[in-house]
Every structure is written in C-alpha cells, then in structure tokens.
Phi, psi and omega in degrees: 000120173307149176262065201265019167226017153277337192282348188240347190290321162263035182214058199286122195217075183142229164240131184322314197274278194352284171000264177307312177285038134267319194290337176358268172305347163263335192304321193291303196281348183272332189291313197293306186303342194258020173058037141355089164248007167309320184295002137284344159249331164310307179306335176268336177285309191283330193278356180285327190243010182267125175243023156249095171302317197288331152354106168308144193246158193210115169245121156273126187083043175306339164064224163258040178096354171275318170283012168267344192258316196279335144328275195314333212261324179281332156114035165262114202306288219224103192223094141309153155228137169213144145227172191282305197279108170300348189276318165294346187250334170294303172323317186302301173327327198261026184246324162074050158241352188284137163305287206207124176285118211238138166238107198193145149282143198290012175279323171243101180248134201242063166248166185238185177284311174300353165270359184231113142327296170247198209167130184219146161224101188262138188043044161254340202263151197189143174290173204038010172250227188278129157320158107345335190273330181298344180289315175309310209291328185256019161251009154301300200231056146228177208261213203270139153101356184286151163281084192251118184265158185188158196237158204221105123319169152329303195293327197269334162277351151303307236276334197087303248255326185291332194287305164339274179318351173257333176280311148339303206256320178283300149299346155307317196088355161325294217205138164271105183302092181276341191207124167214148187206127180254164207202183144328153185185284161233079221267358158292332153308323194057049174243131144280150166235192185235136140308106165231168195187106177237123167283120164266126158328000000 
C-alpha cells in the first residue's frame, strides 16, 4: 500500500478535515502497516493511575476509533469521541464503543467538568492538527482529580510550545505529571512520541 497520506499529513497544504475525509477509509489499515502503537500505550498508561474505568471518558480527535478500541481493551466503559471530520466519525461509529459521537473542533469543545472524568487525545497534537492551547481547553474542563492522557510526536516536540503548555500547568501546580514516557509512534517511520498522563488538581 502506497502510504500517500502518512506522506502528506505532517506537511498539511490545504484543509485538514478535506484530508481526513479522502483518508477515512484507509487510514486504519495504513496506520497499522506503518505499526501505529500510540493508541496501546496511551491506554495502558491511563489505565496504570486511573482506578474508576466506568467513569465517563471524552476522546478527543477521536479519529475512527483506534484510541477508543485500545481504551476499551484496557477495560474502560463509557467513551465519547468528538472529532472534526464526519467521515472519521462514521467509522469510529461501526466499531459500536463509543456512548455517543460529537462532531466539533477540538479548538471549541463543547463539554464542562461535570460531563467527563478523564480525557485522552491520542495522536492528535502535531503542528497543523490541534494548537497547543487544545491542551489548555481540555484540562479546563475536567474536574479536579481528572486525568488527561495525550500523546506529543516528534513533529510536536520540535515544535516547543506543546511541551510549554505542559510545563505551565505542571509548574503552576494546576495539574501533576503522573506518567510520562517516550516510545514507539510510528516505527515504520521511525517516528516517536512521549506518553503524558496529567491529573488537575
């Protein structure tokens, strides 16, 4: 299989969601040749300090559902996906782990602290994907003692400024680094990413 939309994805030249709805259908099987392990290490990561699985959960950049099935795998309940792209969320839909599907950018997310426990964004943050600032918008709005696991690739750790907003929050005393780690991402690639797992205060 050409990989001709891992080859265009960190080099975005036009519109993101135009993208994600041509890669829809391929995206699952392309992720996987190129050995996709974030969404398995986000998940095991959140399930090492979380101890209510049943808790609702919110995946942002839900994508079609690979960090929601490796959620789920990990033994987590009650999972939302919100994504931007309707074409990614009907897929996400035919896997039938999801409560409910939201179609929204992850720049305006439209939950509060009472609706969520935790919070995950696997593989979403990249330059030309979610701001750095989407970090901020979702440990705003979980409630004190919530989890948010999320994943930093290579391109988003060059970039600084998402690690900044983790360092913010952390230095602040906002929020507690319980898990951080760097691993595998794409190892057909050779790209890695760091595994964060932050508690707010």
């Amino acid at each position: 299989m050409a990989d001709k939309f891992l080859d265009k994805v960190y080099e975005i030249d036009g519109s993101t969601e135009e993208l994600y709805t041509d890669w829809a259908a391929s995206y699952d099987a392309e992720l996987a040749e190129a050995g996709y392990a974030t969404p398995g290490r986000c998940a095991a990561a959140l399930a090492s300090v979380v101890e209510d699985k049943a808790a609702p959960l919110i995946d942002v950049g839900c994508g079609t559902g690979l960090g929601g099935l490796a959620l789920r795998l990990e033994g987590f309940e009650t999972l939302d996906g919100l994504d931007l792209t309707q074409a990614m969320l009907d897929r996400a839909a035919e896997r039938g782990i999801y409560r409910s599907l939201i179609r929204a950018d992850a720049g305006e997310l439209p939950f509060s602290a009472e609706d969520y426990a935790n919070a995950a964004a696997i593989g979403l943050f990249s330059p030309d994907h979610a701001p750095a600032e989407t970090i901020d918008a979702v440990l705003e709005r979980l409630p004190s003692g919530g989890h948010f696991v999320f994943s930093l690739n290579d391109h988003a750790l060059a970039e600084r400024s998402y690690e900044a907003r983790v360092m913010a929050w952390t230095d602040a005393g906002a929020a507690h680094c319980v898990f951080r780690e760097y691993g595998e991402h794409l190892p057909a690639r050779d790209l890695k990413s760091t595994v964060y797992v932050l508690r707010k205060r």
